[in-house]
C-alpha positions, 0 to 999 in steps of 0.5 A: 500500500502507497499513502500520499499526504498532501493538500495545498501544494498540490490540492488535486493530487488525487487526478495524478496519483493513479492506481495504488496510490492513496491520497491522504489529507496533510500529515500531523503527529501519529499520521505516519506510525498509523499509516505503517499499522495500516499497512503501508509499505511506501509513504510519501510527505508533501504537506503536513500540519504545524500551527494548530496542530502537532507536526509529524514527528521526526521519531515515527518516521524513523520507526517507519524506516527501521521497519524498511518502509520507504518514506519520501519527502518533497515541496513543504514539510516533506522536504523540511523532515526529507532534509532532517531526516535523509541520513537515517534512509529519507528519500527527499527530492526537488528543489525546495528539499535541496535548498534545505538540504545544502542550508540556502534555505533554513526557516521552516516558515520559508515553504508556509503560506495562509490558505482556505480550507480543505472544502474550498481546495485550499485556495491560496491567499498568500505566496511562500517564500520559496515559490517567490524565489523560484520566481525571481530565479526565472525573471532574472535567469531572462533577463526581465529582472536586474539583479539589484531588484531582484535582491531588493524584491527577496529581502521584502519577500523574506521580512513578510509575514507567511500570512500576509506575503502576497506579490502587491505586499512584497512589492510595496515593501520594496524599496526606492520603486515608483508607483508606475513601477510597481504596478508593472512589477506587480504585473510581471511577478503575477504573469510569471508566477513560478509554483515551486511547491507544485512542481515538487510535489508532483516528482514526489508523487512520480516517484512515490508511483516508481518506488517499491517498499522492496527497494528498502530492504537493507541493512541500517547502520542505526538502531532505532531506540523504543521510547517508553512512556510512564503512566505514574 
């Protein structure tokens, strides 16, 4: 059995994930340890809880490796636990899980994003910081963007609040831009709006699909420790 946890990165991701694959709401502490219980041999991590609710814990992911389960990870808190977690048998991939891998990224916040509910397709009201990078990465990359403004619109993405980050925001923030110019910023952030988080969690579910919980089969060089909880 393959299980997905995803939800804003990639509200549609039951139309991809295809025959073996299910798909499952973000993932919050227990979803994972549950998921080895119910039988999983291949668990993918896109999106998880963390305000409101208990983030997935690092430990039941290294229990589901020690049992040779394969959990990959990818685009938001899969590539925060990917990172964290690639030494004990994680598999992470994309962009966003390099990023945090090689430390160009380290806030946790960086991949976060205000969205409505599940119900609504988690329709997103603001943008993540890493979809605002890849952005500016591909404005400058052709030559649409200068350097110096493109730093400038970073640094105003990056002391934004996840909840109020949106592309009118980063760009009044900005500094020493005219009101015509940042009408025409606005515009072309907009037009060529790259989403990062998507295109990443759409490999992972690629690679979810391709991988075998077989392919775990091997000796750890680690030893995974029993947590014991007292109820004195």
């Amino acid at each position: 059995m393959k299980i997905v946890f995803v939800g804003p990165s990639l509200p549609d991701a039951a139309s991809f994930a295809g025959d073996g694959v299910l798909i499952y709401p973000p993932a919050v502490q227990g979803d994972v340890l549950a998921a080895v219980r119910r039988g999983a041999g291949v668990i993918g991590i896109i999106d998880g809880g963390f305000e409101y609710t208990a983030p997935v814990w690092h430990k039941e992911i290294l229990s589901a490796l020690s049992q040779n389960v394969a959990v990959l990870g990818a685009a938001s808190m899969g590539a925060l636990r990917a990172a964290e977690c690639q030494v004990f048998g994680m598999i992470g991939s994309g962009r966003i899980f390099h990023e945090y891998e090689s430390g160009a990224t380290v806030d946790d916040a960086d991949v976060a994003l205000l969205h409505g509910p599940m119900e609504y397709g988690y329709k997103p009201l603001t943008v993540p910081l890493v979809n605002v990078r890849a952005t500016l990465d591909k404005l400058e990359n052709q030559k649409q963007l200068a350097h110096d403004l493109r730093v400038r619109l970073e640094d105003s993405a990056a002391r934004i609040f996840f909840k109020e980050r949106t592309w009118q925001s980063l760009v009044a923030h900005c500094d020493a831009v005219s009101p015509q110019e940042r009408r025409d910023l606005i515009s072309l952030l907009v037009s060529n709006a790259v989403d990062q988080k998507r295109m990443d969690a759409l490999a992972l579910l690629e690679a979810v699909r391709a991988t075998s919980n077989a392919d775990m089969h091997r000796e750890n060089s680690w030893q995974m420790n029993e947590t014991f909880v007292s109820l004195v």
